[in-house]
N, C-alpha and C positions, 0 to 999 in steps of 0.2 A: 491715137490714144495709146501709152506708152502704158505698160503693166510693170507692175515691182515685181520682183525677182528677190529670196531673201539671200545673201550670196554667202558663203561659208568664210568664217572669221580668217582672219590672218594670223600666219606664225607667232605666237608670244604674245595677240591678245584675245582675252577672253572673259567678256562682259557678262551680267546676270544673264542679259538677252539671251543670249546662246546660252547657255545654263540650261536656261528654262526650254529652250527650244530642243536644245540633247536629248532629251526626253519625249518629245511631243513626234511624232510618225509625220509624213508628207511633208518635209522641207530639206533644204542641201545640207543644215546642219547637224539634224538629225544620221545622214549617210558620210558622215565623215568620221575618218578613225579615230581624232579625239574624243567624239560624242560617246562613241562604241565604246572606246576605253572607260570613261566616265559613267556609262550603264556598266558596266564591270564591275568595277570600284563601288558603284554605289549597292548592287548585288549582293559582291563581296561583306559589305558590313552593313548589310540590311539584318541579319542575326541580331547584331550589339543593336541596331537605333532599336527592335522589336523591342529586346530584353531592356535596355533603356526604358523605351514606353511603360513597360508591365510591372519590371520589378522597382524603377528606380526614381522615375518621376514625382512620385505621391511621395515618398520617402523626402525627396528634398525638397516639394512645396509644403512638407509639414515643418522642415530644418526653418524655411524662409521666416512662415509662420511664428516659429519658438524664438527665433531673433526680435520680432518685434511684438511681444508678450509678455505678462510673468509667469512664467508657469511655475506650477508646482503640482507635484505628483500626486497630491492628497486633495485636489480640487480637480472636478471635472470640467470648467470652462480655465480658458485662460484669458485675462484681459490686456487688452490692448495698449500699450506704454508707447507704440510707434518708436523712436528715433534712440530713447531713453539706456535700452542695453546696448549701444555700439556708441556712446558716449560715456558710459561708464568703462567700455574695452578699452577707448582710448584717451579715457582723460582719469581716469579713475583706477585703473587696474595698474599694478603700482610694476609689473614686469612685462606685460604683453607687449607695450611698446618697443622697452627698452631688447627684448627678445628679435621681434622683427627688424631692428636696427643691425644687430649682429648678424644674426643667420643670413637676412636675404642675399648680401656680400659675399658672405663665403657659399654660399649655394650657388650664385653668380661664376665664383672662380671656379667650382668644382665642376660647373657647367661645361664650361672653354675647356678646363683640362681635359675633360672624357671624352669632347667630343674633336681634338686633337689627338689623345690619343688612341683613340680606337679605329683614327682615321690612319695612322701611322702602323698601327699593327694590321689594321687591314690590306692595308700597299706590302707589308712584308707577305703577310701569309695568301699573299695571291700569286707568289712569287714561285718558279717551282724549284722543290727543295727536296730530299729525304726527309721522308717522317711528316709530312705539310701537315697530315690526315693526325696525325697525333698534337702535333702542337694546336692545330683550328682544336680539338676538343677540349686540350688544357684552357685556351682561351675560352670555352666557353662555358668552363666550369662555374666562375662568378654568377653566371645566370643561375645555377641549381642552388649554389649558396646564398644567393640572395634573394629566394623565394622566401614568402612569406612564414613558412614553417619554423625554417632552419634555423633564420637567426632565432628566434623565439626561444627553440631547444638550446638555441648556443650558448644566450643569456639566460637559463635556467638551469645549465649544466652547472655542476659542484666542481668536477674537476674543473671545468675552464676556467671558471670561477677562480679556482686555486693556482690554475699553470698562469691566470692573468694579475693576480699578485704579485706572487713569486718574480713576472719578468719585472714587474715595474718596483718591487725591492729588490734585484738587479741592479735596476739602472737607479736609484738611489743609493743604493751604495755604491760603486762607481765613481757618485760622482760627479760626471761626464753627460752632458745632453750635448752631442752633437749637434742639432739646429739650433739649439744659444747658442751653443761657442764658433758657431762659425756667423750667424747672424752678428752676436757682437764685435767678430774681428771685423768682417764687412763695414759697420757699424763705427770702427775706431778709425778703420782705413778713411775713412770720408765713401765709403761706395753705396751706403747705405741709402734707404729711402722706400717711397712708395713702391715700387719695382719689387724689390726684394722681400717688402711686405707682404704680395701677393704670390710670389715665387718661396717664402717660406709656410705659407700658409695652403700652398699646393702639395710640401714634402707635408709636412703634418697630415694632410688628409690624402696620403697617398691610396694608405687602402681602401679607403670611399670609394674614390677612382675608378679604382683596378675593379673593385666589387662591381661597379656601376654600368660597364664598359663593354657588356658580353652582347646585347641584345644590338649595340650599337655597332660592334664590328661585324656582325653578320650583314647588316644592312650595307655597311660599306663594301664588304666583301661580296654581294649580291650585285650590287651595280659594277664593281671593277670587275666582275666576269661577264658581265653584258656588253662590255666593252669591245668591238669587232677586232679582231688582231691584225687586220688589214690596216685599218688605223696607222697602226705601228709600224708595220711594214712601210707603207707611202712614207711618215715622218723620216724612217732611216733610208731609204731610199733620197730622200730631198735634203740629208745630212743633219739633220738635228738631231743633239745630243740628248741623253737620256732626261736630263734636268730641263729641258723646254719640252720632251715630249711629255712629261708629267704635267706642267703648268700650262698647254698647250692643249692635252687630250684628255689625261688622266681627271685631273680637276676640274676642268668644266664639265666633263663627260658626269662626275659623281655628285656634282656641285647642287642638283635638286633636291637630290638626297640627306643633305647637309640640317635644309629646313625640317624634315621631318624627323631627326637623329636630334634636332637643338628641341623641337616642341616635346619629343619622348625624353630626354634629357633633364630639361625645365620641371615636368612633371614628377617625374621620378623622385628627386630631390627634395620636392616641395612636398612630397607624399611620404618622405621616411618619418618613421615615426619617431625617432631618436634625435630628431633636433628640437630645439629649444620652444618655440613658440608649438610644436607639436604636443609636446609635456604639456603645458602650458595649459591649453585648449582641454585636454585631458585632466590635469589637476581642477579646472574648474568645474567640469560637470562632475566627478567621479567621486570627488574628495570633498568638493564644497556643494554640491547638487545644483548649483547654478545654472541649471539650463537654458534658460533664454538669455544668460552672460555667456554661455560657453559657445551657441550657437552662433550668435554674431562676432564673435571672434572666428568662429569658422567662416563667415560667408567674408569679414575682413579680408582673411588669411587668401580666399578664394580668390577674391577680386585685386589683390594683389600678384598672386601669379598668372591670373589672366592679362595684367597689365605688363608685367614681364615677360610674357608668351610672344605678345602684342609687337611690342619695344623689339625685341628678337628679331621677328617675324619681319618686321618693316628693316631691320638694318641688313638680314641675310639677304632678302628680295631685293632690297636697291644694291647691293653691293654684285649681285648674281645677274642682274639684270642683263650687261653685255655679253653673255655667254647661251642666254634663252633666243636673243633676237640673229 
């Protein structure tokens, strides 16, 4: 009579099964270091699912709620309309659509560019240099300025207010918009096209970017130090140049890290409140008191960037795929 044995997963898969078994005491999956690691991690953000549960859940089954109701503030029931306000979002609401058509694209590009370039300034500032310690904090300056306060104060400032006039009648008198006139030369040369569409619409939104970029290179800079320098060693030892040992060590070595720099990325983006369909959302409860129209435009908005999360998610993992196994 032969007995099962449950035998501990293999390199690069890892099913609910084991999941569920990482957790549970008396089995080989249980005593393996990914498990361990995985009771960490889940440790680690056992605080946020708490504060999730207590503060945050009821909140959004009331959100769910107001999407599929009418409410009004001056009645204490709300009745039930089902399907009715996420069809007037998208058939009836005469810019939410056309809103989501714009932004999601450039939110898409602004995506790839931050999360290139913070990949690229992470590879610099891992490098050693005079001053490393002062430039990693310049670069991490966009994080402070892009907390939630700052800009706030920054759009309410009177001077900035003024000094942001002042530049842009500047550059109206001038004249002169350097991304037209070189767009249109591109444009006359015949070089023009989709390409450059997107590559003028990355200079336009440079300081998004830059602002965006802070939380993302420390992550990259976290993993490029974890990196063993024996590594490096062995590659120049066996003659490979600096350009394979990047694409070689560097990048598969940082390459898990990439999915969760694209998920924080995605997010971020889709949470500034300065873009269009964000207004948007806002004009409708705030201005028009629309509440169960504003709300399913939010849970829309939602299930949209989950589906972009999604989309992400599946093209870094099959792309990453030969570097885990």
């Amino acid at each position: 009579m032969s007995s099962k044995k449950l035998k501990a997963p293999q390199r690069g898969r890892w099913t609910l099964r084991e999941s569920i078994l990482s957790f549970i005491p008396g089995n080989s999956v249980y005593r393996t270091m990914r498990a361990r690691n995985a009771r960490h991690g889940v440790a680690f953000i056992l605080p946020f699912i708490i504060g999730f549960l207590v503060f945050m859940l009821r909140p959004l089954l009331q959100s769910l709620m107001m999407s599929m109701s009418s409410v009004n503030i001056s009645q204490a029931e709300w009745p039930f309309v089902g399907l009715e306000n996420y069809k007037y979002a998208l058939t009836v609401d005469p810019y939410f659509n056309q809103y989501l058509v714009e932004e999601i694209p450039r939110m898409g590009v602004n995506a790839v560019a931050t999360l290139v370039l913070s990949f690229v300034i992470a590879v610099i500032l891992n490098q050693e240099f005079k001053g490393r310690t002062l430039a990693r904090a310049i670069f991490f300056l966009p994080v402070i300025l892009a907390s939630g306060v700052l800009p706030g104060i920054e759009s309410q400032n009177e001077f900035y207010n003024m000094m942001q006039g002042i530049s842009e009648e500047v550059a109206n008198a001038s004249g002169i918009d350097l991304s037209a006139a070189l767009e249109e030369l591109l444009s006359v040369s015949g070089m023009g096209g989709m390409l450059f569409d997107v590559l003028f619409m990355m200079i336009d939104s440079i300081y998004d970017i830059v602002m965006a970029s802070g939380i993302q290179i420390i992550v990259f800079l976290s993993g490029l130090q974890a990196i063993s320098p024996s590594l490096y060693e062995a590659a120049d030892v066996e003659g490979c140049t600096a350009w394979e040992a990047f694409w070689k060590i560097t990048f598969p070595m940082v390459s898990p890290l990439l999915l969760v720099n694209c998920i924080y990325t995605i997010i971020d983006f889709f949470m500034k409140n300065d873009n269009k369909v964000m207004e948007r959302i806002n004009e409708v409860m705030y201005s028009q008191f629309r509440f169960g129209e504003s709300a399913a435009m939010s849970w829309i908005y939602f299930g949209v960037a989950l589906l972009f999360i999604a989309v992400s998610s599946f093209i870094i993992t099959r792309g990453m795929r030969h570097y885990e196994d």
